[in-house]
C-alpha positions as CSV (number, residue, x, y, z in Angstrom):
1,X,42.8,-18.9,14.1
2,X,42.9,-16.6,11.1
3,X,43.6,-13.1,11.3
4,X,43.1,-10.0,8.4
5,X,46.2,-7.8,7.6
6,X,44.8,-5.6,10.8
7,X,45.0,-7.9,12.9
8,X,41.2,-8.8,13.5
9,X,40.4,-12.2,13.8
10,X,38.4,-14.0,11.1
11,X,35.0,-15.5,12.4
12,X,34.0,-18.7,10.9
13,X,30.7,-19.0,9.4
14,X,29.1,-21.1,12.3
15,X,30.7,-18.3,15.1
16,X,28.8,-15.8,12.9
17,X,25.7,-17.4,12.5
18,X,26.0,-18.1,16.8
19,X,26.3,-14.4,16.8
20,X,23.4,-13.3,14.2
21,X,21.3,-16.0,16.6
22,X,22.4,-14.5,19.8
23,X,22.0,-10.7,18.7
24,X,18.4,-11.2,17.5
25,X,17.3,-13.4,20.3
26,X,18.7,-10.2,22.5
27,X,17.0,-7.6,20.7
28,X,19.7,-5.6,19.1
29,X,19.6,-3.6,16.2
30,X,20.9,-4.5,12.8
31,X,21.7,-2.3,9.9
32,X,20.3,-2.8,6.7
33,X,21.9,-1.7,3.2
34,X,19.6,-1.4,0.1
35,X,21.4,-0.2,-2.8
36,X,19.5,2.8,-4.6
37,X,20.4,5.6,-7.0
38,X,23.0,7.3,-6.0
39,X,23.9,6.3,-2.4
40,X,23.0,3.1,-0.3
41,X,19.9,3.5,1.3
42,X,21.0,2.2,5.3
43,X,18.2,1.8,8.0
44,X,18.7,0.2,11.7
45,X,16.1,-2.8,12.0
46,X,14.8,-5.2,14.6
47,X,15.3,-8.8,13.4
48,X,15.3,-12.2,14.2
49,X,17.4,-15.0,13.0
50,X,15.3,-18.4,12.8
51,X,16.4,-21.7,10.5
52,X,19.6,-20.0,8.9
53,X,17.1,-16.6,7.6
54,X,17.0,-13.3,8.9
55,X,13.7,-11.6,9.5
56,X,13.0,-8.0,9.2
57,X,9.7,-6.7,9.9
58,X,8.8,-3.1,8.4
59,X,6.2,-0.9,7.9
60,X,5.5,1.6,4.3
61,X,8.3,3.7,3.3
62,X,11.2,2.8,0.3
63,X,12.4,-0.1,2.2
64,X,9.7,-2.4,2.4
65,X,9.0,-0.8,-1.4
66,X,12.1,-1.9,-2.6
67,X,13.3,-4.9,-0.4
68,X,11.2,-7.5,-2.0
69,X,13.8,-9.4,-4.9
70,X,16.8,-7.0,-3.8
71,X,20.4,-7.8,-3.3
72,X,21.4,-6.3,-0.2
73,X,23.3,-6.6,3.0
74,X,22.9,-6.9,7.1
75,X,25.3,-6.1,9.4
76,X,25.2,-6.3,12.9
77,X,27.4,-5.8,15.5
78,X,28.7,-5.4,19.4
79,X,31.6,-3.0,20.9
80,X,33.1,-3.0,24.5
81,X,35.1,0.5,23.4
82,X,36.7,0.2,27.4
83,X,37.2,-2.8,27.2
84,X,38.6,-3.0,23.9
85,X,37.0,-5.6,22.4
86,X,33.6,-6.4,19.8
87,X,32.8,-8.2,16.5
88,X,31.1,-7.7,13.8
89,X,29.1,-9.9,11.2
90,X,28.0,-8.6,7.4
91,X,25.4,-10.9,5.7
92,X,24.8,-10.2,2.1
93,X,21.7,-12.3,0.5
94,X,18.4,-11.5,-1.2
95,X,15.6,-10.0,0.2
96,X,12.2,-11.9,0.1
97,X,8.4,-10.5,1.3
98,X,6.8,-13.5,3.1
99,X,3.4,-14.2,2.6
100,X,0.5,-13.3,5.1
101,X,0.1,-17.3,5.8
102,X,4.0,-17.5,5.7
103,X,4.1,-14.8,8.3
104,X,1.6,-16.3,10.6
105,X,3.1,-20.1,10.4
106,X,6.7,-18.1,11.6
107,X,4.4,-17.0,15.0
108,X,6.6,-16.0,18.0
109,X,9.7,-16.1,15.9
110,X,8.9,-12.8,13.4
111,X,10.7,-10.0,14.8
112,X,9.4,-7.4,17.3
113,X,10.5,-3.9,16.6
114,X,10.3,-1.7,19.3
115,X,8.6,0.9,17.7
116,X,4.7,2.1,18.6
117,X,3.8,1.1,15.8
118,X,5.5,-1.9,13.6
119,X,4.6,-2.8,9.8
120,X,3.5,-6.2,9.2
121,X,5.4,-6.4,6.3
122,X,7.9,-9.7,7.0
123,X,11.0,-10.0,4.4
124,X,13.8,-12.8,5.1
125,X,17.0,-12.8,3.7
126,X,18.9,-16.0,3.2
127,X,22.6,-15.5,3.7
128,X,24.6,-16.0,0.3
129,X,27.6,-14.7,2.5
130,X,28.1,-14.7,5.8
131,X,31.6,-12.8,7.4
132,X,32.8,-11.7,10.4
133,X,35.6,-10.3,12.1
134,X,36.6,-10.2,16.0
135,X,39.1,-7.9,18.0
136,X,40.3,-8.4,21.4
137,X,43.5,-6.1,22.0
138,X,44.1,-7.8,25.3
139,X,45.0,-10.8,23.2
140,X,48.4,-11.7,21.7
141,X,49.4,-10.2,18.9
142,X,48.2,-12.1,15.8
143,X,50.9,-14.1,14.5
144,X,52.8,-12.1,11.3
């Protein structure tokens, strides 16, 4: 095992991409980060991870207006705060806006946000980086 100077363990790629699978399958949100003037622009997001690519389904507004060629990165993550333990996983890729006919061939594996009313709007991102990071304080201390 590999650990950071804090003492968080390093996640290989496969553990993340097991993870990215798991968290999407599950329905958890994801956070987003398109860069913009200024400041990031950072939005939570349904997704779903299918053949190594992240999908993110969104409706008008500046991120499906600016997602389409951008650099940007995905994080997602789980914390057990009482139990002192969670992981976390950053992806950083460009964004690409499917095609209608790309879109349908995906079927059942597009994401489903759970909002009233979700765009149709599919991007994926292919993972140029993948990294993630685990803590567990009931463990051992990391070796020094």
């Amino acid at each position: 095992m590999t650990y950071d100077q804090r003492g968080s363990e390093l996640l290989s790629e496969e553990e993340c991409k097991k993870l990215l699978a798991s968290a999407g399958a599950s329905g958890q949100t994801g956070r987003l980060a398109i860069a913009r003037e200024g400041s990031p622009y950072l939005i939570p997001v349904n997704f779903s991870y299918y053949e190594g690519t992240i999908l993110i389904r969104l409706g008008p507004g500046f991120a499906a207006h600016h997602l389409d060629g951008a650099n940007v990165s995905f994080e997602i993550d789980d914390a057990e705060p009482y139990g002192r333990k969670g992981w976390s996983v950053l992806v950083e890729g460009r964004a690409t806006l499917k095609t209608y006919e790309e879109t349908a061939r995906l079927g059942r594996n597009i994401p489903h946000p759970i909002v009233v009313s979700p765009g149709v709007r599919v991007f994926s991102l292919r993972p140029e980086t993948i990294s993630g990071r685990c803590i567990s304080l009931d463990q051992e201390s990391p070796p020094s």
